[in-house]
ROMIMAR-272048 format. One record per residue (C-alpha): residue number from 1; y, x, z; residue in one letter. Coordinates in nm, 2 decimals, decimal comma, always signed. Each point is the difference from the previous one (the first is absolute). Layout:
ROMIMAR-272048
guse k: NUM	py: Y	px: X	pz: Z	r: A .
...
This chain:
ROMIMAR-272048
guse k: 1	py: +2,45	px: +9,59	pz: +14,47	r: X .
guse k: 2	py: +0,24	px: +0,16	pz: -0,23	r: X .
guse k: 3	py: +0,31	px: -0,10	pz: -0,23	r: X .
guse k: 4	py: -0,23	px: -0,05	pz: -0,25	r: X .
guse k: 5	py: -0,27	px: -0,24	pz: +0,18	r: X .
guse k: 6	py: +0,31	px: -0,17	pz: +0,17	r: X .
guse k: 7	py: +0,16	px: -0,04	pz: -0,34	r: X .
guse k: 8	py: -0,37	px: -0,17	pz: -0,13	r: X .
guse k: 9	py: +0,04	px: -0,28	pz: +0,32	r: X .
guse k: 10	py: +0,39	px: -0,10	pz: -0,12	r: X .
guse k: 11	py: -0,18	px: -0,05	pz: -0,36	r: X .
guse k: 12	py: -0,30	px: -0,26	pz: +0,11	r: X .
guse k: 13	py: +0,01	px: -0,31	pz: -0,15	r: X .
guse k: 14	py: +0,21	px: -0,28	pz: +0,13	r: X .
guse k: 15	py: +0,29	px: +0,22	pz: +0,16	r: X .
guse k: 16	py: +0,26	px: -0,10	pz: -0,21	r: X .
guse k: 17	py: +0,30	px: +0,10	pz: +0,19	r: X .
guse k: 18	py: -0,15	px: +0,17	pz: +0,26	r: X .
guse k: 19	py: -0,10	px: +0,29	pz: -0,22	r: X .
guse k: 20	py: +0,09	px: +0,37	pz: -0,11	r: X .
guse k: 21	py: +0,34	px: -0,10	pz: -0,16	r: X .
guse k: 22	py: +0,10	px: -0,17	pz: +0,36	r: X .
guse k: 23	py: -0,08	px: +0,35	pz: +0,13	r: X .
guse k: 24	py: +0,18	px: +0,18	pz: -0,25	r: X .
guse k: 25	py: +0,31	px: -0,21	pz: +0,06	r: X .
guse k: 26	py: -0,06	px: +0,06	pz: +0,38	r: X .
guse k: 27	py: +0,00	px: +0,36	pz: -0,07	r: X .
guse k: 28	py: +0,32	px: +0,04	pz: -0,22	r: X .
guse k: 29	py: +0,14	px: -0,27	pz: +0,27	r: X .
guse k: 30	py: -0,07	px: +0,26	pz: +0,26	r: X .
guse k: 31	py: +0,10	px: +0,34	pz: -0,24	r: X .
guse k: 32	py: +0,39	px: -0,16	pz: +0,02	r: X .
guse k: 33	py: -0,02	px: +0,02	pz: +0,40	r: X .
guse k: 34	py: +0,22	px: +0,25	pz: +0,09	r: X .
guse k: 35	py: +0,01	px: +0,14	pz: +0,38	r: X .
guse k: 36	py: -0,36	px: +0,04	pz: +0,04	r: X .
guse k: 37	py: -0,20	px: +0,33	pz: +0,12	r: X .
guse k: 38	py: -0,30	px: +0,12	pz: -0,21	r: X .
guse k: 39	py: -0,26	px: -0,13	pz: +0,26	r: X .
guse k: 40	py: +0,19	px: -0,35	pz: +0,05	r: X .
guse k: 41	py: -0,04	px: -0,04	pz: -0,37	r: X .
guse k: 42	py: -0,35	px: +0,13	pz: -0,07	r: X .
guse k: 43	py: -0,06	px: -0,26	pz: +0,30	r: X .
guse k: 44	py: +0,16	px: -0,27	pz: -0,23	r: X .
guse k: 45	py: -0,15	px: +0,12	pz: -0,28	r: X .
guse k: 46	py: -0,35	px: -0,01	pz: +0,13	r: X .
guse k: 47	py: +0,07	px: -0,40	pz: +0,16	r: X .
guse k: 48	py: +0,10	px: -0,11	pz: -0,34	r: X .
guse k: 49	py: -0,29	px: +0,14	pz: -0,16	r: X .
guse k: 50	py: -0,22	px: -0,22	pz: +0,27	r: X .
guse k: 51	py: +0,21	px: -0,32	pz: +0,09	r: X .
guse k: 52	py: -0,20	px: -0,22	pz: -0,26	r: X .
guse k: 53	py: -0,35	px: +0,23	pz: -0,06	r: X .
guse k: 54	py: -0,19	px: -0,28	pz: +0,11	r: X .
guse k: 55	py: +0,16	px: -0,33	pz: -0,13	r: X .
guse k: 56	py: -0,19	px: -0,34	pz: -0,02	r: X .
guse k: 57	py: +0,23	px: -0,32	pz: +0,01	r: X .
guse k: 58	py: -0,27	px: -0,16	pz: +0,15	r: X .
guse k: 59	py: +0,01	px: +0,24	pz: +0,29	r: X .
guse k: 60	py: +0,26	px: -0,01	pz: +0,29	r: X .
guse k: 61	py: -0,07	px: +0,34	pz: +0,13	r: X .
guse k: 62	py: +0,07	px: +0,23	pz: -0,32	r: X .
guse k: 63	py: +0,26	px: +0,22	pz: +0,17	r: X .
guse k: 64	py: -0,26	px: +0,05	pz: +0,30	r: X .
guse k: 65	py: -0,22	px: +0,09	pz: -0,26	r: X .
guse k: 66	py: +0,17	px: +0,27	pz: -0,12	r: X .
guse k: 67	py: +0,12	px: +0,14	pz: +0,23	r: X .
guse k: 68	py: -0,32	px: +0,07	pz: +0,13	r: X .
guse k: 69	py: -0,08	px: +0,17	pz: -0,32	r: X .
guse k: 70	py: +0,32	px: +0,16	pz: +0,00	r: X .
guse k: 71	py: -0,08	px: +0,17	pz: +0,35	r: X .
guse k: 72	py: -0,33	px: +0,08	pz: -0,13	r: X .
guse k: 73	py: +0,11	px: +0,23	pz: -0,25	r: X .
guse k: 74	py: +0,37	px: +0,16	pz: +0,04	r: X .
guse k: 75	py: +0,09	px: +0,32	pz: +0,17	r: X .
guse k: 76	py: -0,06	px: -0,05	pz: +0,37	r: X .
guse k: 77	py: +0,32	px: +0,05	pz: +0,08	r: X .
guse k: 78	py: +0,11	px: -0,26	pz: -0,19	r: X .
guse k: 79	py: -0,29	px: -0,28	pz: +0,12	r: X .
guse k: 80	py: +0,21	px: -0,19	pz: +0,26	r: X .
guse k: 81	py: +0,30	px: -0,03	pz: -0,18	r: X .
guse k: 82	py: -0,09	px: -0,06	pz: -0,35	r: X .
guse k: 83	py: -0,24	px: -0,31	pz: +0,16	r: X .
guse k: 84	py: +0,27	px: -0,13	pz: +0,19	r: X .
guse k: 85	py: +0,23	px: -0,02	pz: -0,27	r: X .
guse k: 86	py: -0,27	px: -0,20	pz: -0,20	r: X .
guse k: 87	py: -0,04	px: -0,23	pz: +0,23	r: X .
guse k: 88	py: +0,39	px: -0,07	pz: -0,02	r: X .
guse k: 89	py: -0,10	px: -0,18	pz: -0,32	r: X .
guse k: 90	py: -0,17	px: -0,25	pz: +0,13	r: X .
guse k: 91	py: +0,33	px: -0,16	pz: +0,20	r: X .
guse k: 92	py: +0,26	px: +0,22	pz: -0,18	r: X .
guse k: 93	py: +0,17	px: +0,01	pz: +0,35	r: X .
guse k: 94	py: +0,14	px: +0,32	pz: +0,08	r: X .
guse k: 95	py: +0,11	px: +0,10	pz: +0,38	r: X .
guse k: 96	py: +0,38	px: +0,10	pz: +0,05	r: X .
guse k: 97	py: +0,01	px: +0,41	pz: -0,09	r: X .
guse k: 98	py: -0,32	px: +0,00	pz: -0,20	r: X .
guse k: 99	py: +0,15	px: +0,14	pz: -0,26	r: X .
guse k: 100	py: -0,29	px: +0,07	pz: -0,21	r: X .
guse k: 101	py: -0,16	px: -0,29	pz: +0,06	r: X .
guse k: 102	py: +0,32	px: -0,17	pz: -0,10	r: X .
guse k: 103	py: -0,01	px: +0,25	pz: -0,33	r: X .
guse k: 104	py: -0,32	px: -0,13	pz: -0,06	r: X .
guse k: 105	py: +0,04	px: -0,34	pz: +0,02	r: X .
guse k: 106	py: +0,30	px: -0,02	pz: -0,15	r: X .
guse k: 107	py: -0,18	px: +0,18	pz: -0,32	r: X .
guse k: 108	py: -0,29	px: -0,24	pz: +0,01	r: X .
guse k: 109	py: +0,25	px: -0,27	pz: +0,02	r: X .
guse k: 110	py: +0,22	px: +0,11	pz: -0,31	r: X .
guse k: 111	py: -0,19	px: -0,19	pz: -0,29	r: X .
guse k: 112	py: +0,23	px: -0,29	pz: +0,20	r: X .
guse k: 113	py: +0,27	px: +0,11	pz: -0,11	r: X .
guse k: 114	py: -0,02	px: +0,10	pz: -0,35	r: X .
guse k: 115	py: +0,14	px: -0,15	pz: -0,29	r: X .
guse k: 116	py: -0,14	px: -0,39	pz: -0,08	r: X .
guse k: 117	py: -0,20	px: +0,10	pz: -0,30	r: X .
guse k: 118	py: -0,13	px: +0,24	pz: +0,21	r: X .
guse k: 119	py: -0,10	px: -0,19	pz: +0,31	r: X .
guse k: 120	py: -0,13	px: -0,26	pz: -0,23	r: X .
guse k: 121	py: -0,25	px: +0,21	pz: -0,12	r: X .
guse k: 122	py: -0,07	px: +0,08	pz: +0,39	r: X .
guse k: 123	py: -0,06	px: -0,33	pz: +0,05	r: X .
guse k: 124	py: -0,20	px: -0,08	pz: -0,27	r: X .
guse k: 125	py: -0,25	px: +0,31	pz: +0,08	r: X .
guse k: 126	py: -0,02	px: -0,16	pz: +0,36	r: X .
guse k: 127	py: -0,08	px: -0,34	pz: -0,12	r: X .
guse k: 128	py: -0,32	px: +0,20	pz: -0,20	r: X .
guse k: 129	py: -0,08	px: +0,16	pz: +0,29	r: X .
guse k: 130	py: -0,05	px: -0,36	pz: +0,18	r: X .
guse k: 131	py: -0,13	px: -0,18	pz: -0,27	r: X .
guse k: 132	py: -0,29	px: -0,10	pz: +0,22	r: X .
guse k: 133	py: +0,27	px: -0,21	pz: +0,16	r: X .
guse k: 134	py: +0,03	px: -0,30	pz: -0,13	r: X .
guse k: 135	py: +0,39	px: -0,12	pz: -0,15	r: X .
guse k: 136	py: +0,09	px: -0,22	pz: +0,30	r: X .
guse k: 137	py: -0,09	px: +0,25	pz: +0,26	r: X .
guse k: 138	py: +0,10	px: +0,27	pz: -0,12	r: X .
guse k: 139	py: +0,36	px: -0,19	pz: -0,11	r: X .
guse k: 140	py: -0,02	px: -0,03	pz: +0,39	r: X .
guse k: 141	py: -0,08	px: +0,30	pz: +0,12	r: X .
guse k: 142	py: +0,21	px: +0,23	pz: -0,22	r: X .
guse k: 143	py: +0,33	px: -0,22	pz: +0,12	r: X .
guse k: 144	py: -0,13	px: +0,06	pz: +0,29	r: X .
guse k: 145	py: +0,02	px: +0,37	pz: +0,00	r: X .
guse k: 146	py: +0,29	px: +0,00	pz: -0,19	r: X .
guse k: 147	py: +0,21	px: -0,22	pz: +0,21	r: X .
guse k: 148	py: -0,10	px: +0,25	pz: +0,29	r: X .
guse k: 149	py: +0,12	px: +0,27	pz: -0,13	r: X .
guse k: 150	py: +0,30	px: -0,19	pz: -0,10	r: X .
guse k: 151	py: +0,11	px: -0,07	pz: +0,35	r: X .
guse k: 152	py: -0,03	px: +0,31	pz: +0,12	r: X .
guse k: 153	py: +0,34	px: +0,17	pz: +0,08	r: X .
guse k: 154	py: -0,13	px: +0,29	pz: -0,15	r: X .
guse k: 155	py: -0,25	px: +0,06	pz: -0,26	r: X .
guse k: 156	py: +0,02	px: +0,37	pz: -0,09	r: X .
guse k: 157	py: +0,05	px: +0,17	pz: +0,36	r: X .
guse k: 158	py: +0,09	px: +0,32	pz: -0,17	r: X .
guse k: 159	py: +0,38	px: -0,04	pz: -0,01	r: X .
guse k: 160	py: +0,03	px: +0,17	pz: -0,34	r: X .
guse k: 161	py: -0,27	px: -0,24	pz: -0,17	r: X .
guse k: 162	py: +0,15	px: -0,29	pz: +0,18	r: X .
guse k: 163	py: +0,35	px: +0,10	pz: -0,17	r: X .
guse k: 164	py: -0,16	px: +0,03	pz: -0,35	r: X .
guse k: 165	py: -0,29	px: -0,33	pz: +0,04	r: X .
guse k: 166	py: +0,15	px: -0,25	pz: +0,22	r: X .
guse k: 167	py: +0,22	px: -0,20	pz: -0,17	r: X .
guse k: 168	py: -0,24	px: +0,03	pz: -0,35	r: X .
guse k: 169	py: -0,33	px: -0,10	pz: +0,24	r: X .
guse k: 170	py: +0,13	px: -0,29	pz: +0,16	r: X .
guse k: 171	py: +0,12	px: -0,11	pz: -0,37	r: X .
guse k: 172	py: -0,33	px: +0,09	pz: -0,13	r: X .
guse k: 173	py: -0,19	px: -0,17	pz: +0,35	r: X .
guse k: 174	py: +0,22	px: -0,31	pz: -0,11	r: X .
guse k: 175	py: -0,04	px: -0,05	pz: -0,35	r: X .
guse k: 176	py: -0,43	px: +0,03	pz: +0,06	r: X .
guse k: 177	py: +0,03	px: -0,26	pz: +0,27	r: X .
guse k: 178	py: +0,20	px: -0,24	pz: -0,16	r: X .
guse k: 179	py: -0,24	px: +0,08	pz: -0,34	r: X .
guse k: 180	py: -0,34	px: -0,11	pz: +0,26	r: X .
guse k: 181	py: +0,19	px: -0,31	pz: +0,05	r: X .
guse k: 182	py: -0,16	px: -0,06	pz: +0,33	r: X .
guse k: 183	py: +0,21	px: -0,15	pz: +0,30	r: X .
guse k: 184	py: +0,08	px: +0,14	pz: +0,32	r: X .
């Protein structure tokens, strides 16, 4: 599977956040990383290109998905890290020291932290994504989520995201919640 095929599955119908323009941001998310070596970025590089290659939002096991793909087609020597760095975005939890797993992460997580108008649209693309949810549950569900990331004590585990996305995420995380006007 090449750039070009994997570029075709981020453009099927339906994804309408989870496609190529959430991998382009991904990608100039990861181009303003400084400190990295040439193979810890192409190892970047290549999970953000397969994080969300398979993506149903009926499915729970998307990121085990691809990441199975994933392994099935980069450079050997990049198989076991590349897959275990997709499977990171199924929990977004990162171990102490992972550094690029924290990188990762943290870029995947950075749509939280953009500007309102921004993260609005985010939010309407995911409500698109689920609209075989109905209103109720997915008012539920989405606080849900939200609200989890909210209590976390730290959302982007990438110290230099979390400098530049906290404070703007948990804003954003806030406003969305109170907009689902759904309880705790």
């Amino acid at each position: 599977m090449n750039r070009e095929q994997l570029a075709a599955a981020y453009a099927a119908p339906g994804r309408h956040y989870h496609n190529l323009a959430h991998i382009e941001d991904c990608l100039a998310a990861l181009a303003r990383v400084d400190g990295l070596s040439a193979a810890e970025r192409e190892t970047v590089t290549e999970a953000i290109w397969w994080h969300d290659v398979v993506y149903d939002p009926a499915r729970s096991d998307n990121e085990e998905r691809s990441a199975e793909l994933a392994e099935q087609y980069v450079r050997t020597d990049l198989r076991q890290d590349v897959g275990r760095l997709i499977r990171l975005t199924k929990t977004h939890d990162v171990s102490a020291g992972d550094r690029l797993g924290a990188i990762l992460i943290s870029i995947d997580l950075s749509i939280l932290g953009t500007d309102p108008a921004r993260y609005d649209a985010y939010a309407a693309a995911i409500r698109q994504e689920f609209s075989h949810v109905s209103e109720d549950d997915y008012r539920i569900g989405r606080a849900r989520v939200l609200r989890r990331f909210a209590a976390r004590e730290v959302i982007f585990p990438d110290p230099d995201f979390a400098a530049m996305y906290d404070r703007p995420a948990r804003a954003n995380l806030a406003r969305e919640v109170a907009a689902l006007g759904v309880g705790a």
